[in-house]
C-alpha positions in Angstrom: -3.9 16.9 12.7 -6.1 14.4 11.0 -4.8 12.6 8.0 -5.5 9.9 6.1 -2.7 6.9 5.4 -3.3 4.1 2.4 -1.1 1.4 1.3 -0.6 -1.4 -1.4 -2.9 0.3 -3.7 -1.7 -1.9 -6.7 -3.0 -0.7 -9.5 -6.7 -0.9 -8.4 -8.0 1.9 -9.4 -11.9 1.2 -8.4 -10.7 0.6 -5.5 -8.4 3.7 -4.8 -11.5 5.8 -6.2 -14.0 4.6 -4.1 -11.0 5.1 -1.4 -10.6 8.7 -2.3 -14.1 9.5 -2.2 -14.5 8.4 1.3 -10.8 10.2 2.5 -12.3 13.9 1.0 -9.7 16.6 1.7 -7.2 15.0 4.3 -3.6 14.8 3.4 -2.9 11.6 2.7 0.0 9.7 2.8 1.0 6.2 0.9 2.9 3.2 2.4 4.0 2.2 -0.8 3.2 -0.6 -3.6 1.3 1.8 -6.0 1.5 -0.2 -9.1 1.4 -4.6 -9.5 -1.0 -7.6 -9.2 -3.4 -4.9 -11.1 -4.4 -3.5 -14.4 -4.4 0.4 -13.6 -0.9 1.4 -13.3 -1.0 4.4 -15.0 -4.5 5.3 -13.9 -3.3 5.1 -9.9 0.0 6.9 -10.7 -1.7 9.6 -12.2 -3.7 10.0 -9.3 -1.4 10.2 -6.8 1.0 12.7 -9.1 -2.3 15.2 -9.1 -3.6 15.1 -5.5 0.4 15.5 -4.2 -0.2 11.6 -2.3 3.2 11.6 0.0 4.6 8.3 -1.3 7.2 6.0 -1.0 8.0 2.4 -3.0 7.3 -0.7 -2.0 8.8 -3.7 -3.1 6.4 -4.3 -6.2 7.2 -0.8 -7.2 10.8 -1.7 -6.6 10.7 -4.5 -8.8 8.9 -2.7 -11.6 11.6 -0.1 -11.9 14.9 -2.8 -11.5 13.3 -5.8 -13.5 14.3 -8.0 -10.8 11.3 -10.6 -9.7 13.7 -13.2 -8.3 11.7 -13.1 -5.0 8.3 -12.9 -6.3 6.1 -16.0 -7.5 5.0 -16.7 -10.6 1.7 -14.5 -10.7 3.4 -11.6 -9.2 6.0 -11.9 -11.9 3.6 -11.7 -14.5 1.8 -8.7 -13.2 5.4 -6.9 -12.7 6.7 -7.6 -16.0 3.1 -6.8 -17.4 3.3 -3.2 -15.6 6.8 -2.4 -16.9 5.3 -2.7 -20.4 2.7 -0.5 -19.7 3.8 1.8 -17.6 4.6 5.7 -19.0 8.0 6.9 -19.4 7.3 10.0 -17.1 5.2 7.2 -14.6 8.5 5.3 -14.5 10.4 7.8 -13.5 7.8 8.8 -10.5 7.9 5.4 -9.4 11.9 5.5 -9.7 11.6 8.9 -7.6 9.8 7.7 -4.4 12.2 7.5 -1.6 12.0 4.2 0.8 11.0 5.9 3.7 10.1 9.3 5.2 10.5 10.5 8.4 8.2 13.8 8.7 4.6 14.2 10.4 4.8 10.6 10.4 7.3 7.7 9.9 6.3 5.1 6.7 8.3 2.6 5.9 6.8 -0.5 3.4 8.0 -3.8 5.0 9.5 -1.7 8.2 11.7 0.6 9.5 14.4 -2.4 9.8 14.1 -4.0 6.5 12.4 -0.7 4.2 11.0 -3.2 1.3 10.5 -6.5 2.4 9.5 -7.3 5.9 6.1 -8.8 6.9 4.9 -7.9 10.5 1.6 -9.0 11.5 -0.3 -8.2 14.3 0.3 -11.6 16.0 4.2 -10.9 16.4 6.0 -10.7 19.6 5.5 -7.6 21.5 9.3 -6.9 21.0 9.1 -6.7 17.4 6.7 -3.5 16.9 9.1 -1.8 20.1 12.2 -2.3 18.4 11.3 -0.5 15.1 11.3 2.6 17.2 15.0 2.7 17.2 15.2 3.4 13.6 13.3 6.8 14.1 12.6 9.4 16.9 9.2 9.6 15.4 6.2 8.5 17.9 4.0 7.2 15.2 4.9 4.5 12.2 3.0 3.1 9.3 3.9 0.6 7.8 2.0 -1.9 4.6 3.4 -4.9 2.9 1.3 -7.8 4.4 -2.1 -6.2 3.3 -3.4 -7.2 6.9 -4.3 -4.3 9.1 -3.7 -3.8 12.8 -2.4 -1.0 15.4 -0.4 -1.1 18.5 0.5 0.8 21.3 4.1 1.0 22.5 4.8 2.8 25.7 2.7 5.3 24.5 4.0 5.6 20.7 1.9 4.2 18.0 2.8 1.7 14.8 0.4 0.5 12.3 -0.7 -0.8 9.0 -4.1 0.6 7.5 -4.5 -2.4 5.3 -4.4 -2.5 1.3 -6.5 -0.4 -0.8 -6.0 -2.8 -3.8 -5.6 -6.5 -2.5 -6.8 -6.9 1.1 -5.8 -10.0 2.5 -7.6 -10.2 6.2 -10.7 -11.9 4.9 -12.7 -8.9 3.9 -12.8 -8.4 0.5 -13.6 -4.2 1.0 -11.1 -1.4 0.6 -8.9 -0.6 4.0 -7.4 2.8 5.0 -6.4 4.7 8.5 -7.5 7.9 9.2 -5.0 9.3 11.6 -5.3 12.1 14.5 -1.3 12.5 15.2 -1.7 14.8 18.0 -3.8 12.0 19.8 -1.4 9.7 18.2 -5.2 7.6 17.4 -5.7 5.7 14.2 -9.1 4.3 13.0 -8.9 1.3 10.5 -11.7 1.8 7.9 -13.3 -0.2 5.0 -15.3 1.0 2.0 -16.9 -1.2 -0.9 -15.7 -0.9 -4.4 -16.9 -2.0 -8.2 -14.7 -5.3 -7.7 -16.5 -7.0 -10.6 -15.1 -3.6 -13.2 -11.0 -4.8 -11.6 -11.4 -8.4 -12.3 -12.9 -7.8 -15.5 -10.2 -5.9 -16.3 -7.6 -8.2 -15.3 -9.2 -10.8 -17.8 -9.1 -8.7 -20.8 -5.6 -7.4 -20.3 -4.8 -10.9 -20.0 -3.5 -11.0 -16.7 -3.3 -14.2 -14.4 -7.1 -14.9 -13.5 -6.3 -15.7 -9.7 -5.6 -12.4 -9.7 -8.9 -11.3 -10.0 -10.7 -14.4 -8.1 -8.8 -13.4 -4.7 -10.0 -10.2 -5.1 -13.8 -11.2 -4.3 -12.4 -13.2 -1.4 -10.2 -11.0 0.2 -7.5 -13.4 0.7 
């Protein structure tokens, strides 16, 4: 079965779009971090509510349902407590409904399957660390987002990876990542699409949020 697997969409909604567009009529599935760092909150959430997106939270999303930014700096703070002003009541309690993992055609977990919220594993970690998440599930395939860097590995057969972020990307390319996913061949294939980034950051200035925001977009950093 082919399916198609996004993460750290945070609130882009151009982005997402342009996303969408190239996914068509795959099931998709989210890694988590649907809202943060960007002005679309309720524009992404509404999305994912009407296509059915399997979900789960990530630690932005987390932090926009508890209030707690204690581990976030000062930009991501802003964005968080930004979103919780302008999120819907009924948006609120999606994001407060989206379990920290699932374990199904596929295992997602949004730091990883050790630490559900707020590891970061990058593809230059020890070999060790991507074969030792397969104790926390009997699944052969994991997904995983968080860092907004993609990568895939093999482990004695099994495979783990992270398609990248939809909303933020952070590897040095400034486009849109995803993974389309064969789970019989247990094959993934890391893909990029352009988006309107100029209609984000634009966006992000006249809702006032922190203009970094919107300059590391163009960079991809």
């Amino acid at each position: 079965m082919k399916v198609a697997v996004i993460a750290d969409i945070h609130a882009n909604l151009p982005a997402f779009e342009s996303v969408l567009e190239e996914i068509g009529d795959l099931p998709k599935f989210c890694c988590g971090d649907l809202v943060g760092y960007n002005p679309f909150p309720n524009e992404v959430i509404e999305i994912v509510k009407e296509q059915k997106i399997v979900s789960i939270l990530g630690n932005h999303d987390n932090a926009v349902i508890t209030g707690d930014t204690s581990w976030f700096n000062r930009t991501a703070r802003k964005a968080i407590d930004w979103t919780r002003g302008e999120l819907t009541t009924e948006n609120f309690k999606f994001l407060k409904s989206l379990p920290r993992s699932y374990d199904n055609e596929i295992y997602m977990a949004h730091g990883s399957p050790k630490d559900l919220l707020e590891e970061y594993v990058y593809p230059e970690d020890p070999a060790y660390v991507f074969g030792d998440f397969f104790n926390y599930t009997k699944n052969n395939i994991i997904a995983m987002g968080h860092t907004h860097v993609p990568f895939k590995k093999i482990v004695d057969e099994k495979l783990i990876f992270n398609p990248g972020s939809v909303g933020q990307p952070r590897d040095g390319d400034s486009r849109a990542s995803y993974g389309i996913l064969d789970t019989n061949a247990r094959e993934v294939e890391i893909k990029r699409v352009k988006y309107d980034i100029e209609r984000t950051a634009k966006k992000i200035e006249a809702v006032g949020l922190p203009g970094r925001l919107a300059m590391r977009l163009f960079s991809g950093v």
